[in-house]
N, C-alpha and C positions, 0 to 999 in steps of 0.2 A: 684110769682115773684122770691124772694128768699130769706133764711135763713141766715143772718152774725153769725148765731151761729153754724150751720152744717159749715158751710164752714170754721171758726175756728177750729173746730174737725176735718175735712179734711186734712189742712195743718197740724196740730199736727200731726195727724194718719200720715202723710207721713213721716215728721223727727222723727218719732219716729220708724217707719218702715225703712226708711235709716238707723241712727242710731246702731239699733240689724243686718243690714247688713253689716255696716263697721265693726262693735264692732265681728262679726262674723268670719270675715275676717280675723281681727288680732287674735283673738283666734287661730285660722286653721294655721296660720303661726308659732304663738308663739311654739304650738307643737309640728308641724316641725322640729322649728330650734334647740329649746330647749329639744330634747331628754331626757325621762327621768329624766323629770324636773334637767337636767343639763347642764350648760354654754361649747358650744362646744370649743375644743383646736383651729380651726380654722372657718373667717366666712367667708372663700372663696366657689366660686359657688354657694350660695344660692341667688343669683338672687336679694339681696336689699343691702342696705354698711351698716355694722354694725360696732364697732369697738370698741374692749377690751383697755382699760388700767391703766396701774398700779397706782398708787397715792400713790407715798412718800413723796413728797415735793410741796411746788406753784409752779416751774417750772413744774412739769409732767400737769399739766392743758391746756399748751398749744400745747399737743397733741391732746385735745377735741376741734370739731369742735366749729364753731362760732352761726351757721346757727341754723335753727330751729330742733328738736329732739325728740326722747321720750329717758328717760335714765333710767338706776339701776346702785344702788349703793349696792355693796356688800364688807364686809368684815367678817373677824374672832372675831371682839371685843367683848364679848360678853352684849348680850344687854335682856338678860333675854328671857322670852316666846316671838315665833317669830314664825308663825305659816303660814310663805311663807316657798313654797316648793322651790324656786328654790338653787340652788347650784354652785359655783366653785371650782372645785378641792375637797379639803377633807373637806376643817373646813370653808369657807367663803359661806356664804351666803345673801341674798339680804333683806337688810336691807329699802329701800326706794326705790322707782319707780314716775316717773314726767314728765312733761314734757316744752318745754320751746321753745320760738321763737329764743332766745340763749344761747343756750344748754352749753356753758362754763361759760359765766355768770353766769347762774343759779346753776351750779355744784360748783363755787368758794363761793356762797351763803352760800352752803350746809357745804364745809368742809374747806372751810378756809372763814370761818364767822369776822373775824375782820379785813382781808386784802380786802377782799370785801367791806365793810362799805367806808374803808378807800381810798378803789377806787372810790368808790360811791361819795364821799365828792368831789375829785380830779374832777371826770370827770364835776358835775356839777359847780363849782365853774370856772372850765374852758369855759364853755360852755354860763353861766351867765356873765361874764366879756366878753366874744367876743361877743353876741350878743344882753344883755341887755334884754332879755326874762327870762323869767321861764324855768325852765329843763325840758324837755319832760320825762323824762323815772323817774317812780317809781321804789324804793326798793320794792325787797321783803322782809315782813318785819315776813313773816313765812318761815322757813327750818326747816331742818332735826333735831330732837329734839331726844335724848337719854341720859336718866336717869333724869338728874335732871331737865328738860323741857326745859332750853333755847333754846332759837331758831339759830339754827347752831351753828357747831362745830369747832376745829381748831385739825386741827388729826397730829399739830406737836406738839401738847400740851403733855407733859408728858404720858396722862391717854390713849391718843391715839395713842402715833408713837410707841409703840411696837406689834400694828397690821396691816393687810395688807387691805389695801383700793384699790379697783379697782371699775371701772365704765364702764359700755358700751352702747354705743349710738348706736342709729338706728339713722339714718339719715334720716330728714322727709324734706327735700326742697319744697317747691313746697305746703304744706300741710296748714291745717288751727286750729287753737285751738281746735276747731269743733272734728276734725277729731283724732288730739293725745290725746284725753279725750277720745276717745272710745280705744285707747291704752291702755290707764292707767286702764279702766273698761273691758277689755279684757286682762289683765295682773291681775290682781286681781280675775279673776271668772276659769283663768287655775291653778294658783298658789300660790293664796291667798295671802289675801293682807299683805305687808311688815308690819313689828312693827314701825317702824317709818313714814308710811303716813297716814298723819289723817284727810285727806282730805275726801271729803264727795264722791270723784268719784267713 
């Protein structure tokens, strides 16, 4: 008749067989774009929207898209043994890689860690008073951790705004967590994984 055990093993074997072909995919691109395991001067004509930018202050954030993404964060600061190859320019390098349904939220998480919280507070407390529900959206209540382990930074903090912080998103619309997890696990197997992601992907 039939096995419910093969046929779990079946469905496995196939997401697991999708899976090392997406995860494939994005490797074979990463390489592409990323020459030389280096962040190119520009990401025009490469056929996907990527976008570089700088981070000096919480205004430069609302250059980053809203929508869903995979990102890195690279900068100069230094943050001891860091054994991702990838690179921009001379001295910065990719300290973290992630990804997120919103991609600016999620970056405001990382490097402005107490204006986030304090957004966090605002938006549910707004949202709780108009319609007497619960908040839908959780914190993330893990980010970017360097040196002394808290969880996200604030890089106009002293220790941090005498380095440069850039970030660049790939634009994933249209995409599913599913799918920017094989991002992060195809970003990790071309250029190893950043010191600050300690995620299990």
């Amino acid at each position: 008749m039939y096995d419910v055990k093969k046929m779990k093993a079946t469905i496995e074997n196939a997401v697991s067989i999708a899976e090392r072909e997406v995860r494939e995919q994005f490797a074979d691109a990463f390489k592409r774009i990323y020459v030389s395991d280096k962040v190119p001067e520009s990401f025009d004509d490469i056929g996907v929207k990527i976008h570089e930018s700088k981070i000096a202050n919480h205004d430069d954030i609302k250059d980053i898209i809203r929508g869903p993404g995979f990102y890195i964060i690279l900068t100069d600061f230094d943050v001891g043994q860091n054994h991702c190859k990838l690179v921009l320019g001379e001295h910065c390098r990719a300290v973290y890689r992630g990804e997120c349904y919103t991609a600016r939220k999620r970056i405001q998480s990382h490097l402005f860690n107490r204006r986030y919280n304090q957004d966090y507070e605002v938006r549910k407390k707004k949202f709780t008073q108009y319609t007497g529900r619960a908040y839908y959206e959780s914190p993330w209540p893990a980010c970017l951790k360097l040196g002394d382990g808290t969880n996200g930074i604030d890089i106009a903090d002293e220790k941090y705004s005498s380095s440069q912080w850039f970030v660049v998103v790939h634009e994933m619309r249209g995409s599913s967590q599913a799918v920017r997890k094989q991002a992060e696990q195809a970003f990790d197997e071309v250029f190893g994984k950043p010191v600050a992601s300690r995620d299990s992907a």
